[in-house]
Every structure is written in C-alpha cells, then in structure tokens.
N, C-alpha and C positions, 0 to 999 in steps of 0.2 A: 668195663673200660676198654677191653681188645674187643667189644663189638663196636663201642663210637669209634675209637679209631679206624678199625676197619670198613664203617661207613664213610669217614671221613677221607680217607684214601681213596676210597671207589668215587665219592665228589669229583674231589679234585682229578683223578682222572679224566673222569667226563668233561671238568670244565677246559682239559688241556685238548683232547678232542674236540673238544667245540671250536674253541680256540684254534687248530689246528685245521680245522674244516674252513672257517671262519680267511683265514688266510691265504688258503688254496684255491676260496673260488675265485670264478673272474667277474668283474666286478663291473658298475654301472661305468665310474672311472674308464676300468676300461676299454667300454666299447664309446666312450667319448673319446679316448684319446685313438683308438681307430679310425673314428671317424674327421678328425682334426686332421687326420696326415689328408685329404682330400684338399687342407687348404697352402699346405706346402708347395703349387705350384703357383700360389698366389702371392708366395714369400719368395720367389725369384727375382733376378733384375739382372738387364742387358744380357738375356740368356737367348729367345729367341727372335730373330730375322724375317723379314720376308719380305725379299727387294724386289721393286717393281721398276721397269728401265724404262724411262721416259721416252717414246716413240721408237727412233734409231740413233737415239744422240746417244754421249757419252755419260749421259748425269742418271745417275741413279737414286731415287725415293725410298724411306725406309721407315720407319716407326718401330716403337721398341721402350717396353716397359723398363720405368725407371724408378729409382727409390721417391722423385716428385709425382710420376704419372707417367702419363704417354707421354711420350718426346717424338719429336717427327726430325729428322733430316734428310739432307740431299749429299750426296755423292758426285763431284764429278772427276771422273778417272782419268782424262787425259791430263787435267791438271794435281790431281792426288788429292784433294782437296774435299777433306769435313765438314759442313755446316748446317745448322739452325735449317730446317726448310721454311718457316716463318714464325713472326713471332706468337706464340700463340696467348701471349694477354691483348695483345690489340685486337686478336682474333672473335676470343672469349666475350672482350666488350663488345665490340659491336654486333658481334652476337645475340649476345643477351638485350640489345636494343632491340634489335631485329624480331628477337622472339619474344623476348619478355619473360625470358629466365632467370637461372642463377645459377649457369653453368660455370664451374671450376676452370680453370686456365690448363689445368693437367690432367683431367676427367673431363677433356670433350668429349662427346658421343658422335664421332666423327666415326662414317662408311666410304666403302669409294670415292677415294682420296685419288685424282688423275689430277697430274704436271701436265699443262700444254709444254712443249718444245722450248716456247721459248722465256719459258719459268716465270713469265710475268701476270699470270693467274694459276689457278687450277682451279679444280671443279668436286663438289664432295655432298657427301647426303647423310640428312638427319632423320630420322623416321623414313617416311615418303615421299620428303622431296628432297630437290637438289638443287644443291648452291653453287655459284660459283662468284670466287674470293679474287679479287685482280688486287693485284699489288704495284707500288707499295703503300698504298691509302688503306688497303683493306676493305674496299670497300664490299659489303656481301651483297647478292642480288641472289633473287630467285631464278632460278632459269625451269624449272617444269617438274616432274612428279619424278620420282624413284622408278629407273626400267621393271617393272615387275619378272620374278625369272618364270617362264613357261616350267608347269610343276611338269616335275619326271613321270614320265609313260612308264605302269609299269614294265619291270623288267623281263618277265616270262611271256608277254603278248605275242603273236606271231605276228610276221611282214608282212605287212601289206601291200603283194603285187604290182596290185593296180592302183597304186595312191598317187602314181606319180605323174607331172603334166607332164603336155605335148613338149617336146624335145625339137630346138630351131637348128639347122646344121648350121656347122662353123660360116660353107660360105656364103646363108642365109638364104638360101632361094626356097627350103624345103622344110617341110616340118614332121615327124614321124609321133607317133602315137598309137595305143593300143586302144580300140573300138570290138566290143563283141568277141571277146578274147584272145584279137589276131591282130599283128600289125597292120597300118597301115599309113601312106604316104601320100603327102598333101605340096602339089606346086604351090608356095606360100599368094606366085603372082596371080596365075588363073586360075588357084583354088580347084585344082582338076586334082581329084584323090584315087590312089590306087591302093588295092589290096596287094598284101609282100607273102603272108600266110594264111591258109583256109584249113588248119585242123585244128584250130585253138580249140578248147570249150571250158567249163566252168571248171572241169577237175582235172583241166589239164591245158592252163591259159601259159602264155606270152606275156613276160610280166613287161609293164609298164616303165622298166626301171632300164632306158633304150639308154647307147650308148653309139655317134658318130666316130667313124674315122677323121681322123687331122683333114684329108684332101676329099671328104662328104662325098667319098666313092662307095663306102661300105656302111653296115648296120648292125652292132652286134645286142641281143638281149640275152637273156635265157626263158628258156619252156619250161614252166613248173609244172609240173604232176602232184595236186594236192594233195595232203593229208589229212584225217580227220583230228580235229581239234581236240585235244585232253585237259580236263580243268580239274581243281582241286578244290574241296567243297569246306565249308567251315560255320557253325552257328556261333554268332556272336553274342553270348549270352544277356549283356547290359549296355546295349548302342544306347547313345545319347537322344534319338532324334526320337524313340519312341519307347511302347512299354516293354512290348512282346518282344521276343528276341529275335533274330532275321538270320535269312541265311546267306551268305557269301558264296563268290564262285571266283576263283581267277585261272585263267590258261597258266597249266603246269605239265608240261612234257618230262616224265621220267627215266631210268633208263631203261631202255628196250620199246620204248615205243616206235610206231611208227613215225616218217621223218617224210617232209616233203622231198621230192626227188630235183634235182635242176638241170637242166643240158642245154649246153649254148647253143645260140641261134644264131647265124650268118647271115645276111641280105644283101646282093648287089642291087645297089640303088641305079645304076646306067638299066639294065638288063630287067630289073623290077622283077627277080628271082630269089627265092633262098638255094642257098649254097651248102646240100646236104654235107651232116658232118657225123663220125663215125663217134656217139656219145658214150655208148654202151659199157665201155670199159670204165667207165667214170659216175655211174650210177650206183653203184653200193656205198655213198655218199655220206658224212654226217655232214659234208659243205662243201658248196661248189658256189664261189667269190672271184672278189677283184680279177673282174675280166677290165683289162686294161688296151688299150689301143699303142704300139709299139709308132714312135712319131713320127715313122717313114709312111707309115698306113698299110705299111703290106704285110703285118702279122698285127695278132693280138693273142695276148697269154693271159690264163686263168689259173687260178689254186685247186688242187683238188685235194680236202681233208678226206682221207679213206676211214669209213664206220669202223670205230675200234682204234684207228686214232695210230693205227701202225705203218699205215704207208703215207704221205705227203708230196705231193708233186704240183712243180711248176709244168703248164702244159701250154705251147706254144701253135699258132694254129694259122695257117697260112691264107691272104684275107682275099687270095684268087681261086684257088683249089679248095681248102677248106682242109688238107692235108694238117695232120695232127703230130706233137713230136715233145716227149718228154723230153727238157732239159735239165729239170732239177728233179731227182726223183731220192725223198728221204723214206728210207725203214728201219724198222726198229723192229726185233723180235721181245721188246715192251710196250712202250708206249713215244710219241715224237711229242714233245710238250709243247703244242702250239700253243699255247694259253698264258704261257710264262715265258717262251724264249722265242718268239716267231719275229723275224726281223727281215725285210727286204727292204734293197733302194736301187731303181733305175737310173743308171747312168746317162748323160746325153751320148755316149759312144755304144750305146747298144751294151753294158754289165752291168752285173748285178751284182750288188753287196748281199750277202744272204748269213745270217743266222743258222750255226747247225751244231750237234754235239755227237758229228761220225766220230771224230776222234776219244771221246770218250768226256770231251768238255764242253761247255760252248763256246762257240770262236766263230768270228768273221771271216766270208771266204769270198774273193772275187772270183765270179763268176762268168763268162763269154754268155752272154745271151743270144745268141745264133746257135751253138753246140750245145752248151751249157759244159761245155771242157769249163774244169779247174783251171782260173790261170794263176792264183797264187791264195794259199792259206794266209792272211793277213796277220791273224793273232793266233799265238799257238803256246801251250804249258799247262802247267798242273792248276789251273786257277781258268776263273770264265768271266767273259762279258759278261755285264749284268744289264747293259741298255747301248743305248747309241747317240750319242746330243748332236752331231753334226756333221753333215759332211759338206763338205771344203770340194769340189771337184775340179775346181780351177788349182788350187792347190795339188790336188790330188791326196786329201789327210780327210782321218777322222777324227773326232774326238769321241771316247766312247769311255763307260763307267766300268768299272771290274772288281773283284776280290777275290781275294787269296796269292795275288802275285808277288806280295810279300812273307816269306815263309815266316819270319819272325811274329805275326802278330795276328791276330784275330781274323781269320780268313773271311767273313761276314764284315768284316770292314770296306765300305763302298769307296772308291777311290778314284779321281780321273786320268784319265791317258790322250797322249794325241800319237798317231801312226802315219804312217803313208801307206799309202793303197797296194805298196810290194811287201808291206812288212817292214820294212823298215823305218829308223829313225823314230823308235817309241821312244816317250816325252812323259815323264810320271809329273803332273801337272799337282797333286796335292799332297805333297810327303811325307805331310805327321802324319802318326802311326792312330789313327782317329779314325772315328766315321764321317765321310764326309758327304754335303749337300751343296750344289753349286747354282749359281742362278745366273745363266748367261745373259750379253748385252746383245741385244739385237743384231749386230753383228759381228758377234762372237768373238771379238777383242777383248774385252774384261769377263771377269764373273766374282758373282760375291760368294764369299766360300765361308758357309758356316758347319762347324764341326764340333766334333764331341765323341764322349764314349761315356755307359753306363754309369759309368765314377770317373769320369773326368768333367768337368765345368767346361761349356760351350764357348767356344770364340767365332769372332766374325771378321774376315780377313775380305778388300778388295784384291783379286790377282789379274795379271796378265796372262792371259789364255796362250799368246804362245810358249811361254817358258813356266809358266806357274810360280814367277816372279810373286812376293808380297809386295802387294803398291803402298798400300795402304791400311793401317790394325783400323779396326771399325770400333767393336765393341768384344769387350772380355767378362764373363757373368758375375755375375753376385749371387753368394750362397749364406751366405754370412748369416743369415734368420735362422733358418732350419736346421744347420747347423748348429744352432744357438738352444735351439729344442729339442736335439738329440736325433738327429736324420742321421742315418747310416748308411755309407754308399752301396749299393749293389755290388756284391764282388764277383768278378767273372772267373770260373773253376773251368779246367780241363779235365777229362777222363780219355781214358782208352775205351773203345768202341766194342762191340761182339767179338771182331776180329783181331781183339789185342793190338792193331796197328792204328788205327782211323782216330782221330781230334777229335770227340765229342764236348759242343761249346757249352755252357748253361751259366746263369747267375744265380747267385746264394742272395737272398734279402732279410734280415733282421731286426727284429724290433726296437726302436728308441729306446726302449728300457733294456736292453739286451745285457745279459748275464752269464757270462762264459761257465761260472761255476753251477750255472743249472742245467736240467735237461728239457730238452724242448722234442715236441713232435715235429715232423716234416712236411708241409703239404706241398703238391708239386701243380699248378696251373701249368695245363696242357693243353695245346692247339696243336694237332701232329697232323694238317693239314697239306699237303703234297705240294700245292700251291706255290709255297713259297717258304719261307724260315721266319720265326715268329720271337726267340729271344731278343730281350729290348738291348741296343748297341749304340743309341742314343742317349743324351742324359735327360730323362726323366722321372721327377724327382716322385709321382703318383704314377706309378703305372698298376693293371688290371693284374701284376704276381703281387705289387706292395701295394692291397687295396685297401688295408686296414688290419686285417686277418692277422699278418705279424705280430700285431699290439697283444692281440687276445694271448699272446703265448705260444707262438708256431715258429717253425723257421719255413722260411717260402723258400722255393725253388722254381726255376724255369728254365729247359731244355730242349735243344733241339737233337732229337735225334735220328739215326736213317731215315729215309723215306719221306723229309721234309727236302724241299731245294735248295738250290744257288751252293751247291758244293760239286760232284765230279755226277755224270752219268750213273757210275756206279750207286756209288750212295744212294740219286733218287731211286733208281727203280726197286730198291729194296720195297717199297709199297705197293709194286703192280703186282694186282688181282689179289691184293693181302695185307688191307688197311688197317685189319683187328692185330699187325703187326705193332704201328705206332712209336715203329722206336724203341717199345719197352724191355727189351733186352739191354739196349745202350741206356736206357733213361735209368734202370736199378743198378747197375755199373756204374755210373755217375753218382748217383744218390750214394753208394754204396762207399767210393771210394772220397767223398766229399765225408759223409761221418767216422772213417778211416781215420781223416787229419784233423774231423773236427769232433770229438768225441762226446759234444752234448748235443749231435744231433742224434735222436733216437728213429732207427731202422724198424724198431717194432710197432712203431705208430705210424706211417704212411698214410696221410689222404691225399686226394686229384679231383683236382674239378677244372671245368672249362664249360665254353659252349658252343653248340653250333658242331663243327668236327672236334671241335672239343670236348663236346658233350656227347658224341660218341666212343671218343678215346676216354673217357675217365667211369665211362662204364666199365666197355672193354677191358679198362685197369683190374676191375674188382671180377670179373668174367672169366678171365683169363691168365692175372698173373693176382692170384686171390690170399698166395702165400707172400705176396710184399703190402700189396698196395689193399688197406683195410677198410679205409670210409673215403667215398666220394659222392661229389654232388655234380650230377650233369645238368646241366639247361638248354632248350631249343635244341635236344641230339638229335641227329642222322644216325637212328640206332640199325635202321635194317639200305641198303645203298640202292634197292628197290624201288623204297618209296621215293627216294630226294630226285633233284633237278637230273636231267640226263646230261646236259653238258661235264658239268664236273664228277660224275660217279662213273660214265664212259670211259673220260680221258683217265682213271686211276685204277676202274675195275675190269674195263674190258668191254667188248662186247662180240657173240652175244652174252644173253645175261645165261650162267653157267654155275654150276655150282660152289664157284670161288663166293658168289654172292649171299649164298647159305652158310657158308662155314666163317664169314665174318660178320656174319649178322649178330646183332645184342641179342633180336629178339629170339630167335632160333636156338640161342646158349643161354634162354633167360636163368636156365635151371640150374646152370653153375655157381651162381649169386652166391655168396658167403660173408661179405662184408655188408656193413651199412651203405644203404645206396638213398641220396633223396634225387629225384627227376623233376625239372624246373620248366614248366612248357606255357609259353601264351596262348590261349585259342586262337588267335588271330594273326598265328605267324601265315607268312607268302612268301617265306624263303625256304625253311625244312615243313614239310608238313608235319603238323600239330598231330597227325595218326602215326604219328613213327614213335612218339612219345607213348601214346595210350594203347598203341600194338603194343607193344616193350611192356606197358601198365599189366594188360590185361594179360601178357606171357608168364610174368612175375607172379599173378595173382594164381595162377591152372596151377605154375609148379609151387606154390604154398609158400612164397619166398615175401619176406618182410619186407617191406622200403617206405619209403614216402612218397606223397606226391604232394604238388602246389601249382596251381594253376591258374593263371593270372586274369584275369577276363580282362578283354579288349584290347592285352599285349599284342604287340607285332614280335617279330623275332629277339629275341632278350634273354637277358638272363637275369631278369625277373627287377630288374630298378632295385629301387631302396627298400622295398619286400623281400624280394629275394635275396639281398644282401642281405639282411638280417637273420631271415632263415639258414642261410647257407652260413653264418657265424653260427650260431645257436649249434646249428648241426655237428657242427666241427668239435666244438667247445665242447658239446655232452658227450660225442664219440669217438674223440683224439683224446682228449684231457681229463673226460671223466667226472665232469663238474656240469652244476644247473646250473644252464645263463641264466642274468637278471630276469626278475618277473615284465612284460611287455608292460604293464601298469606304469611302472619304474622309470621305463625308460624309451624312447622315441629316438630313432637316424635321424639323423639329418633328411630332409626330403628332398628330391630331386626324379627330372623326367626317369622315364625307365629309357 
C-alpha cells in the first residue's frame, strides 16, 4: 500500500511540473500578441499632421487619418477658418468613372495632393499618373505621367571635379570652364579663349565647380590634389538576375585614409592672372567648402574643417591681393560638431549668424564679417539651439528651435523662439510643456504646431508666429482602440548621472498584459550614437524599444545617456576618442535606480540590443560591463571604428587613428565575451561593412567564445526584417527567461520588407 502511494505522490508531482513548465513557457499567443502591437499605429486617429502651405498664400492643406478614412482639409489662417478641402464622394465617383474602379470615398489612394493658389483645382496622382481635379464640377482630367524621383546616387561615391558646365558671368559677355585640367576663359562674343592656369593635371586638377564675382571682376575655384579611391568589397551570395554569386564593389573611405586635398584658386579676369594665395596652412584638411563671393566683390570666404575635426575656421580672402584673414576661428581640445550643430547666415550688412558651443552650449552669435569681432552673443544659458527656421533681417529676429530652456520639463523637448539680433525681446512661441513640430507659412506669419510627448496624445494647433497666439485647435488624437487592447504609455524616468548631479532621461515600456505582482527581465534598446539623442519624446504608439519584445515577458527600456547630444558640451564630449564608453555607467544607474522604485524589474537579467552604433554598443554592453548587462543581440555593428565610414568615426574618435581605436574595439576585446551574444549582419550592407561583423565573428571564434551568428543574404544594412526579429525574440526568450520559444513549425511573424 505505502509503495502505490508513493508511486502515486511521485505522479502527481510530475504532473504539477509539467503543469507548472506548461504555464511558464511563452507561448504561440504570445509572440502573436507581439506581433499585433505593429498594428497599434493603425488604431490611431487625428494623431498625425503634415501641412503643406499653398504657395505664399495664407490657406494651408492637410490630411489626416480618421475613424472614416483619410479626410483632407484646408486651413485658411488669416480668416481662422476649418474646412472640407473637397468633397471627397463626388470625387470618388467620378473617379471611379474615370478609371473604372471601386475606389472608397475615405480610402482614396490619393499621392501629391497640390492646392493651385487660387483653390479652384488641384492636382494629385494615382499610381503614374497625374490628375488634375477643377472645382466645383469635379471634374478629373488627366494631365501627364507621375514626376519619376531621380534614384539617390549612392552615398559614399566621391565628387566629381569635373562634372560641372561651363559657368556664364553675371554680366554675360564671358564664360569660364575647365578644359585639360586648367581654367580657362571664353569672350562669349568673339569666342577668343584664354588660358587663367597651366599647372592643372589629372592628380592635381582645377575643379570645374567655378564660381563668378557679383561685378564678373574675379574667378574663384579650388585646386584638388587627388586621392586614390577606396572601395569596400562584398559577395552577394543569392542576386536575383543570376545563379552564381557576384561580387560587389562600392567607394568606402574609412577612417585614416587618405583625403583629397582642396586650395582655392583666385583669377583676375581684367589681367587674365591667378592671384597666388598662401593655402598651406589650410591643407591638413578633412574639408575645405562654401567659398562664397561677399556681394561687394572684394572678398570671398571659405570654411576650413581641420583633420580631426578640432579646429574650424571661417577664412576671408581679399578678391585684389589674395591676402588671407581668419575671422571665425572655432577649437576645441575634443571635437567641434560640424555635423550636428554647424549653422551660418550672411547678412546683407556684411554679419554673420554663426552657430558655436565656446560657451559650453550651442548658441547663436552675431558676428562682423570684416573682423569677425563678436558683436553680440544672441542666445545664451544652460539649454541650446537645436536649429534655426528663419531669419527676418528686415526685422532684425530670428526664429530658432531649442531645449532645455525650460528647467521644469524634459530638456530634449524641442520648442520654438523668436529673438532679436541683440538678444533681446525672446518670444517662447510654443509653451506646452510637449515636444513640438512646426510647419511654417511661406512667410512666416502662421505655423501649424503639432505636438506631443511619449505618453501624451498629439494635438494640432494653427499659431501666429509672432506671439505663439492659438489661432486655431486643428485636430486632437484618438487613442481609444489600443487603449481598449491594453496599450500602456511609455513612461519617462529620471536618474542621476555618473556624476551624481546630471538628468539622465529614458523611457520604461510594458507589456499589455503587465503584472506588477511578477517579475520581469530588463532589455535595454541602445543607439549611444554621438550624433544626436535617440529616446522616443514623441507619441509613438510602435516604436523599435515597444517592438513586440515587451509581450514575450520583458520590461523595455531606452536611454540616453553621456556622450549622446543636444544636451551641454560637457555631456557630449564624454564619447571623444571612447565610444566603448556609451553611456553605461549612466545607463546601469538608470536601470538600477528605475527597479529601486519598481521592484519587479529584475537587475539580474539584463539584455541590450540595437543596430548599427547600436550594434556596437550592446556588444560593448556584454564586453565590457559583463557583470550587468547578460545577453545581447547586435545587428549591422560598427564593432572595430576602423573599419566604418570616416566621416562619422573621425568626428567622434579622433584622428590620426591612435590607439584610442584599439582599446574600443569589439573586436580587439572579443575575449572578454561572457554573456550570450547573437550578431545580426546583411552581406550586402554599404553602410557598416559587413567585415566588421565577421572580424568580430572570427575574434570570438580564436578566443573559444560561444555566440551566434545569422546572416542575411542580399540584406542592406538591417537588423535582420521579420528574420531577425524572430531570432532576436527566440534569443531573448531562451536566455532572459529560460524557456524554449514555440517550435518555427507552429508559428510564422507576420512578414514584412526587412
């Protein structure tokens, strides 16, 4: 009898294990209901804007999803006035005559939607071609084919010199052009040509790319000194057009290579001379641009980016002498962020609005363009421009965007301002405490202002540009669906920084099914990109931290911390020459003091993933800080800063290349690996090379270190489509949580491009 029972006991344990396993995994459920939150932004309404201003009139065009469909109106501001921009069932019908559909009246498939002026047609296209609709009969015509857009050149190709035509002076009598690598100059009437330069030659030409004075006295170009061309090689394993696999090639300059050199070139056109100029100081170059003609004719100034990206100077150049004279001259014992915060504007009185963060911010400073004396700091405080929409010279104002000038609220909240050119009389033009986006009228009397925050619901306000008056409420969102599904807003969390004193910002995201009384792992989507600042401040109800991942059982995060932008000097240059930084001192501070308050977030499950510099940083997570952060998945990394693009690995590492760029390599540290790592690579990426993955691969494998890989054939730069989403769940799921995802048999994402 006590052996059945004790059979019987040992059952029934097992079955309450099974039972118990049974309950814990994660389930087909839900990685469907993961994949649903993708349709959450298709449950919104009158949430977002995108106003287009009818020529220079007052009436502004808008469309904007509604609980019927697409809904189109017009705006006109000077009378405050909301309406219909037309009806769209009379539209529909004779539409559908037209084409012989059975097009919906709120599901037109209506593109380039243009108001003429004077509102009594517009013009719009359906597939490839284009109509246009005259009102108020409706009636549709055809008027010609859809503009095709010229596809984009790629982006790492170098300039071409010599692409450019002959150049007619202003007062027409002459024509310049470059012929056999050297200027030269053409009477337009007797066609009598003269040579201006004879040392051009193929490695060291006169670029084509000529530039007249206002009063066609002068000539200015530059002399390039070629460099040899660098390309990045790639075999595309499964091209469509045949069997075998092919090999790729595209121009890729990385950093430390060589750079072509540039030195302007002078020419008196009376004298038919060049007018030697002293370049030399200006050749340790990553760029030498905008040579401009000053509109008297007797100077012209150019930019000079110094290699390494520490000095920057405006350099002014006298158009008789050829006499040279720095007037703007920025350093920085980091880095001068041309790439992010570079702003000039010439005045017609000879100054200059100039962009800079001497002070330790960015701020707008007018400038004397004669001396380049300061004549007055414009904007100044603990907070920075973040652009510039206008300037008013007749007026004497700007209007320009900022954050952080508000101590009370989220310093990465964009905001607008109008100033005067001494500083005075600033205008805080958008005052809720929101993110905002404006879309000015042509001239710059209205703008349409739509705004939001993470967890706040969008509105869309017309205002008056000079007071930031509301003219007009436009549209206010609709959440009400997803809501209705169990959508949880992002919540935005504060921490203290490394330095116990500094705001670090981030957002918490939670699963629809969220359960305070469980415990949940952490995963932290990371882009610690230098660039710019990356946590979402807008309301977006799917974004890349809430991609689905939450549903499985995680709690998301996303942080920005040191060494990303748009906060004080300080903070960015925490990154220069030490990207394997990322923040992650402040980002486990944040993590840390977020499951402080919330105590079913678990610290001992940390994973990170990203791609791109985010797919470097959530290596670098497990590399380097191996005691928090336990499984991550990188896709498309920059794991060594060698191999990637030199623009952007210069301006944040330095140059030359030194051994700051060994000590933040992945690949160099592969051997510290301790966590589960999967690496997510296209072959056919032309943004990171696809070798910075498989160096990393192949460093991992020398030092005997476990990981994954998946590799996409015929990806461009990604992180990996609905493949690698799946994988990247799987991953998390079996080494966050401890559980076998559904079998692939079972279950299928949703498909979409990668």
């Amino acid at each position: 009898m006590k052996k059945i029972l004790k059979a019987t006991v040992c059952v029934l344990f097992c079955l309450v294990l099974c039972i118990e396993s049974i309950d814990a995994q994660v389930t087909k459920a839900d990685y469907d209901r993961a994949d649903s939150i993708k349709n959450f932004s298709r449950l919104i309404y009158n949430c977002y804007v995108s106003p287009i201003w009818v020529d220079s009139s007052s009436n502004c065009f808008y469309e904007v999803k509604t609980r019927r469909g697409t809904e189109y109106f017009l705006v006109d501001a000077n009378k405050a006035i909301k309406k219909i921009a037309f009806d769209q069932e009379k539209l529909c019908a004779n539409l559908n005559k037209l084409l012989n559909k059975k097009n919906k009246p709120y599901s037109l498939p209506l593109e380039n939607i243009e108001f003429k002026h004077n509102l009594k047609s517009f013009n719009f296209c359906i597939d490839t071609i284009k109509y246009k609709c005259e009102l108020p009969k409706y009636t549709v015509l055809v008027i010609g084919k859809k503009e095709k857009t010229s596809p984009e050149e790629y982006w790492g190709n170098s300039f071409n010199e010599l692409g450019n035509k002959p150049v007619i002076s202003p007062d027409s009598t002459s024509i310049v052009y470059v012929k056999n690598f050297n200027v030269f100059i053409q009477d337009r009437k007797t066609k009598k040509e003269f040579q201006l330069s004879f040392d051009g030659s193929e490695g060291d030409l006169y670029s084509s790319y000529l530039s007249w004075s206002p009063d066609s006295k002068h000539i200015i170009t530059t002399k390039v000194r070629m460099a040899p061309k660098r390309y990045m090689y790639f075999v595309e394993s499964s091209p469509s057009n045949q069997f075998l696999p092919k090999l790729n090639e595209h121009e890729y300059l990385r950093a430390g290579d060589a750079l072509p050199i540039k030195r302007p070139a002078l020419f008196d056109v009376k004298f038919l001379k060049q007018i030697p100029l002293e370049t030399e100081p200006f050749e340790n170059q990553f760029a030498l641009e905008n040579l401009k003609w000053n509109k008297n004719s007797q100077s012209f100034t150019f930019e000079f980016n110094q290699r390494g990206h520490q000095v920057y100077q405006v350099v002014k150049v006298d158009a008789n002498t050829g006499e040279m004279k720095i007037i703007i001259d920025e350093q920085s014992n980091t880095f001068i962020d041309y790439s992010g915060k570079h702003y000039r504007y010439d005045t017609d009185k000879n100054q200059i609005i100039w962009a800079s963060e001497r002070d330790g911010w960015n701020h707008l400073y007018l400038i004397d363009g004669n001396t380049g004396k300061i004549i007055k700091q414009i904007t100044k405080g603990n907070w920075l421009v973040r652009g510039v929409e206008y300037i008013d010279e007749e007026a004497g104002e700007i209007i320009f965007r900022a954050g952080g000038m508000n101590s009370d609220e989220d310093p990465y909240f964009i905001h607008y301002y109008r100033i005067r050119f001494d500083g005075t009389g600033l205008i805080e033009l958008t005052p809720e405490k929101r993110c905002h986006s404006a879309t000015f009228s042509k001239d710059y009397a209205y703008f349409i202002d739509n705004y939001s925050a993470a967890n706040v619901v969008p509105a869309t306000v017309l205002r008056d540009s000079k007071t930031g008056k509301v003219i007009l409420d436009l549209e206010k969102g609709d959440i009400n669906d997803i809501i209705a599904l169990g959508y949880k807003m992002p919540e935005p969390f504060v921490a203290k920084a490394r330095d116990g004193k500094t705001d670090i910002w981030g957002n918490i995201y939670r699963p629809t099914n969220f359960d305070s009384t469980k415990t949940y792992p952490v995963i932290e989507y990371i882009y610690a990109g230098p660039q710019s600042s990356f946590v979402q401040k807008t309301f977006r109800p799917h974004t890349y931290a809430y991609s689905g991942l939450a549903e499985l059982g995680f709690i998301m995060v996303q942080i920005d911390g040191m060494g990303t932008s748009n906060r004080s000097k300080a903070f960015h240059d925490v990154c220069y020459k030490n990207l394997k930084d990322a923040g992650f001192e402040d980002r486990i501070l944040w993590i840390k003091a977020a499951a402080k308050k919330y105590n079913y977030m678990d610290t001992s499950r940390v994973g990170v993933f990203g791609g791109s510099a985010g797919g470097q940083n959530s290596t670098a997570a497990l590399l380097f800080h191996p005691e928090f952060y336990k499984v991550g998945v990188s896709s498309c990394g920059c794991h060594d800063n060698r191999l990637d693009k030199m623009w952007w690995n210069e301006q944040w590492m330095g140059f030359p290349i030194g051994p700051q760029y060994s000590s933040c390599s992945n690949i160099d540290n592969a051997s510290k690996l301790q966590g589960k790592l999967m690496l997510i690579v296209g072959e056919m990426d032309d943004n990171v090379d696809p070798s910075s993955t498989y160096r990393l691969a192949d460093a991992l494998i020398k030092a005997n270190k476990d990981f994954d890989l998946v590799m996409i054939p015929g990806a461009n730069h990604t992180s990996g489509g609905d493949f690698g989403e799946h994988k990247r769940r799987d991953f998390f799921v079996k080494n966050l949580l401890g559980y076998d995802p559904p079998t692939w048999k079972t279950y299928s994402i949703l498909h979409s491009k990668n």
